[in-house]
VOPAGU-2260 file (C-alpha; in pm, 1 decimal, decimal comma):
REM VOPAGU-2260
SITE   aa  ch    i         X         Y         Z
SITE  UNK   A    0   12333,2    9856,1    9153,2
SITE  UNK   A    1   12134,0   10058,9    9452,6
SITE  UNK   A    2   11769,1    9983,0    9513,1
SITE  UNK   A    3   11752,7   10375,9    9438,9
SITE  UNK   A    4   11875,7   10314,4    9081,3
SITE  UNK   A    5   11652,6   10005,2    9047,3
SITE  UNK   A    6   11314,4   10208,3    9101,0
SITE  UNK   A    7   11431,3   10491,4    8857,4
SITE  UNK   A    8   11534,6   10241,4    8584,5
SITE  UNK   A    9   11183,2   10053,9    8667,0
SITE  UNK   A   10   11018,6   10426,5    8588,2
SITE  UNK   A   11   11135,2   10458,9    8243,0
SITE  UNK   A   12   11169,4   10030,8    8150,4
SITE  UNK   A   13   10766,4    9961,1    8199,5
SITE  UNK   A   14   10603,7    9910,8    7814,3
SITE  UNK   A   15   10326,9   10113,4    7934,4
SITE  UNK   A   16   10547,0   10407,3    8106,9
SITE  UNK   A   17   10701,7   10414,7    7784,8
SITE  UNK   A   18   10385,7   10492,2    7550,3
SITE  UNK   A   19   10255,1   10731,9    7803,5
SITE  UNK   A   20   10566,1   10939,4    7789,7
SITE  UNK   A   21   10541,9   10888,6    7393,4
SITE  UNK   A   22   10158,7   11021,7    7416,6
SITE  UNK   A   23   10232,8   11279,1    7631,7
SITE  UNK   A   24   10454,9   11427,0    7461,3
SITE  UNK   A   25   10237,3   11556,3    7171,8
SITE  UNK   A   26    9936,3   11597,2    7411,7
SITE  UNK   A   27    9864,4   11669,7    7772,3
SITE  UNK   A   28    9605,8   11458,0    7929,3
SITE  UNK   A   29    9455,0   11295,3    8201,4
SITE  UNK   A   30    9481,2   10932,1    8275,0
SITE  UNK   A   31    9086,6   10860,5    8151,5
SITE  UNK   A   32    9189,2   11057,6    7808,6
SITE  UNK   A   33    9534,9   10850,4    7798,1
SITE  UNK   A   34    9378,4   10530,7    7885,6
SITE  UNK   A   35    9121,1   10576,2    7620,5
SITE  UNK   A   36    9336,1   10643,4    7343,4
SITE  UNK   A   37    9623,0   10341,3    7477,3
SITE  UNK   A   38    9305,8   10134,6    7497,7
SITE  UNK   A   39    9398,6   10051,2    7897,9
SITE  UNK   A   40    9206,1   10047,2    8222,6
SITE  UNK   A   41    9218,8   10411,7    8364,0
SITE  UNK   A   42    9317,6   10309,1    8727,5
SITE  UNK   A   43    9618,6   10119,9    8567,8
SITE  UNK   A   44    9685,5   10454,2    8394,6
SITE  UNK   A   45    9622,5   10612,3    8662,8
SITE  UNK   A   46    9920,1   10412,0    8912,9
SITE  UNK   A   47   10163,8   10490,4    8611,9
SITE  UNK   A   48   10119,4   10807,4    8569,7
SITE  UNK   A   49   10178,6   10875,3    8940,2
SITE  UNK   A   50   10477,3   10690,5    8931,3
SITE  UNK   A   51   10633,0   10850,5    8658,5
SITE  UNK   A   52   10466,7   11228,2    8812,4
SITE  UNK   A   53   10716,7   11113,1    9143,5
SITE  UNK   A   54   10985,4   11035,8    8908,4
SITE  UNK   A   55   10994,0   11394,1    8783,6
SITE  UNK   A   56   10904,2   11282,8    8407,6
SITE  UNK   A   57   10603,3   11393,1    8386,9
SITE  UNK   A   58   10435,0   11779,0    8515,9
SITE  UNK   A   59   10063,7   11849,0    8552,7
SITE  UNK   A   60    9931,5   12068,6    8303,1
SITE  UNK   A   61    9562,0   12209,0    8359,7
SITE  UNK   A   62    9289,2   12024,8    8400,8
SITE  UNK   A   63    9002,9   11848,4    8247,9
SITE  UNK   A   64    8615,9   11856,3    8316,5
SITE  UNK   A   65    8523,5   11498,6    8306,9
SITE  UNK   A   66    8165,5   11412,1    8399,0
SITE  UNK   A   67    8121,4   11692,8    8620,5
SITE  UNK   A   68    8422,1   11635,5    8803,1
SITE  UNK   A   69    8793,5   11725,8    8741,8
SITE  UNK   A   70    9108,0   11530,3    8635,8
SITE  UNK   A   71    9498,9   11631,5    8588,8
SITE  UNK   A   72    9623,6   11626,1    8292,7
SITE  UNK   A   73   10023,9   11590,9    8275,1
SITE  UNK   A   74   10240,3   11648,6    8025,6
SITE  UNK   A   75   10593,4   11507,5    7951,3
SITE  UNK   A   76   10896,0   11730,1    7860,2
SITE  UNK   A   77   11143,5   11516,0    7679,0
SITE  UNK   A   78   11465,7   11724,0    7864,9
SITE  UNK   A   79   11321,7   11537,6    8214,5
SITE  UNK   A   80   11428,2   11212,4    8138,1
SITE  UNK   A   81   11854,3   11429,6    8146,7
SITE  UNK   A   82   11891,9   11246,8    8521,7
SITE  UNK   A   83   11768,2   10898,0    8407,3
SITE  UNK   A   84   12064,4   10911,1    8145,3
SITE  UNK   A   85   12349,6   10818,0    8363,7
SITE  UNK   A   86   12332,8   10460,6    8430,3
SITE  UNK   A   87   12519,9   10163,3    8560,3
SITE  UNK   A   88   12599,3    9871,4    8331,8
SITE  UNK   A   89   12273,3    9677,0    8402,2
SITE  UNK   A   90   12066,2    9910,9    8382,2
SITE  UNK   A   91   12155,6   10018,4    8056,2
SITE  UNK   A   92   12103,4    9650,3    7953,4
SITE  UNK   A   93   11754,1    9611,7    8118,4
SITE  UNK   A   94   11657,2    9977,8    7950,2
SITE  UNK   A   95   11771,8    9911,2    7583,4
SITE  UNK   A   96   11566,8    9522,8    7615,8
SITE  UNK   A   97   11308,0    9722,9    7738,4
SITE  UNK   A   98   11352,4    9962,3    7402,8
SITE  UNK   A   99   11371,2    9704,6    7184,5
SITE  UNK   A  100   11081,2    9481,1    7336,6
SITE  UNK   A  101   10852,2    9817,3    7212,2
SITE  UNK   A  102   11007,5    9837,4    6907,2
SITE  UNK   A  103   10910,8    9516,6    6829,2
SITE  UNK   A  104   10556,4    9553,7    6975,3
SITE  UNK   A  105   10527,0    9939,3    6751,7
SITE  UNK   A  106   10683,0    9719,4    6418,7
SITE  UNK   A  107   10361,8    9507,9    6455,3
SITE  UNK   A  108   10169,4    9829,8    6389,1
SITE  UNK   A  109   10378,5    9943,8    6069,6
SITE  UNK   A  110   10160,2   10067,1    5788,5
SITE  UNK   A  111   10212,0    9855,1    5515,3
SITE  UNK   A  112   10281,7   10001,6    5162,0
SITE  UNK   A  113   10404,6   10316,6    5323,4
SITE  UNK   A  114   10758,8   10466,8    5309,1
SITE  UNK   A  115   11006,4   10426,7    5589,9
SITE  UNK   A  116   11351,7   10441,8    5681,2
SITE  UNK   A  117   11612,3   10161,8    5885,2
SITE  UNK   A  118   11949,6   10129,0    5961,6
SITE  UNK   A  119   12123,9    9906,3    6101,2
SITE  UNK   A  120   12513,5    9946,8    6176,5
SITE  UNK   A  121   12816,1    9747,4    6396,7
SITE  UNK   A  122   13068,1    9942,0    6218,7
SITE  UNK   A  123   13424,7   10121,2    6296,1
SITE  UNK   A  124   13415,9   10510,2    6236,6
SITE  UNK   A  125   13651,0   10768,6    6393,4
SITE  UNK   A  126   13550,4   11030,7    6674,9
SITE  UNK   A  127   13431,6   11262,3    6421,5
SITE  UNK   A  128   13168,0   11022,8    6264,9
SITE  UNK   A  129   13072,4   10895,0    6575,4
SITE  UNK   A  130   13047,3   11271,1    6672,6
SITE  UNK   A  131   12849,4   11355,2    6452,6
SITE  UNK   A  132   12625,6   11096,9    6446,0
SITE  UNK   A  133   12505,5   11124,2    6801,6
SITE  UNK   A  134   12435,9   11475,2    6719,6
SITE  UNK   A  135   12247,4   11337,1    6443,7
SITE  UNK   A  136   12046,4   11101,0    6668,3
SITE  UNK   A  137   12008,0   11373,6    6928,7
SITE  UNK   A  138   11841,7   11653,9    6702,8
SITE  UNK   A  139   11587,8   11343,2    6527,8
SITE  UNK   A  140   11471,5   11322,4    6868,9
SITE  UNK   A  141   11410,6   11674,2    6959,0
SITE  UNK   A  142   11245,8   11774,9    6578,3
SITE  UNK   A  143   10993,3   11443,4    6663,8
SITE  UNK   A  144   10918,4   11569,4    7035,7
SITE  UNK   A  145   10918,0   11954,6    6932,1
SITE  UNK   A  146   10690,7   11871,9    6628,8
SITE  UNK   A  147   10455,4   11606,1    6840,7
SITE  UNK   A  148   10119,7   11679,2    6831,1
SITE  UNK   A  149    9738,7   11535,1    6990,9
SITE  UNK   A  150    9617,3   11179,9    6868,5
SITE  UNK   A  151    9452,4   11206,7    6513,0
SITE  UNK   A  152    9544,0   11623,2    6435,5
SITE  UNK   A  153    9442,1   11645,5    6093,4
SITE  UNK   A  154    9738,8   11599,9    5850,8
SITE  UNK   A  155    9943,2   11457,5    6055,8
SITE  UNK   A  156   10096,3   11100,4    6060,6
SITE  UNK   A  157   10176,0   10824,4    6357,0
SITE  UNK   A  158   10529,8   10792,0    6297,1
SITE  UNK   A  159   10778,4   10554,4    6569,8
SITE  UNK   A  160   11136,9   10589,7    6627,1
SITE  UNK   A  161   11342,3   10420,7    6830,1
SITE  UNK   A  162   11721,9   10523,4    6824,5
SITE  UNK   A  163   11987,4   10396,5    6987,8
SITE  UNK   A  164   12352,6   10459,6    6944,6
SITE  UNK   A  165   12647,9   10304,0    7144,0
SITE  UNK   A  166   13042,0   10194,0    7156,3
SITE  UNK   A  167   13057,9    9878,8    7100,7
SITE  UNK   A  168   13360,8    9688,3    7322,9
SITE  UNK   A  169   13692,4    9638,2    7148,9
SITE  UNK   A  170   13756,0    9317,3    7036,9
């Protein structure tokens, strides 16, 4: 593994990076309305946003009026992250810990009494299952990011998914 593909994989496998990419997505904003809402210090907001703003996964987007002065907002495009897909073997391990160490943290969080939806599979299907349900996987996440909107817009709901599907290594 190349230091180069250490630092991107670093981008997208901090807890924090993560939720800001989740937050903006629905929402630009700058780092004193993201820190607000993630409940974090705005200078440590601030440091990731820059780093993922050099990593190409996040774009300003306008700015805000803040106290008299101004502030970027950025925005993240879910297509960005296309270059951090192809990965070496490590880095796929560190990024899907990573993955599951916020699903954990977002399953604290679960509204309790409401409806939801799990799966859990290690099973053998042929190429057109698997096929299929990639595609499946694939167009969940772009109705969630196309249909992401601001913190708290009325009538909407604070949903999480976390998807991920692999081949698993003959036995």
């Amino acid at each position: 593994m190349t230091e180069d593909s250490l630092d991107r994989l670093r981008v997208l496998a901090h807890p924090l990076r993560m939720r800001l990419l989740s937050l903006l997505t629905g929402a630009a904003m700058s780092s004193a309305e993201a820190a607000r809402e993630l409940g974090e210090k705005q200078a440590n907001v601030s440091y990731h946003l820059r780093r993922l703003h050099a990593a190409g996964l996040v774009e300003p987007a306008g700015e805000a009026v803040i106290r008299g002065g101004r502030a970027k907002r950025y925005r993240h495009d879910p297509a960005s992250a296309g270059p951090f897909l192809d990965r070496e073997p490590e880095e796929e391990r560190i990024l899907l810990s990573a993955l599951a160490d916020e699903l954990t943290r977002r399953s604290a969080q679960r509204k309790q009494g409401a409806k939801y939806s799990t799966t859990d599979a290690e099973v053998w299907v042929d190429e057109r299952v698997w096929q299929r349900a990639r595609a499946l996987a694939g167009e969940l996440g772009e109705l969630l990011h196309a249909g992401a909107k601001p913190p708290r817009t009325p009538g909407t709901h604070r949903v999480s998914a976390t998807v991920a599907l692999f081949r698993l290594e003959q036995r």
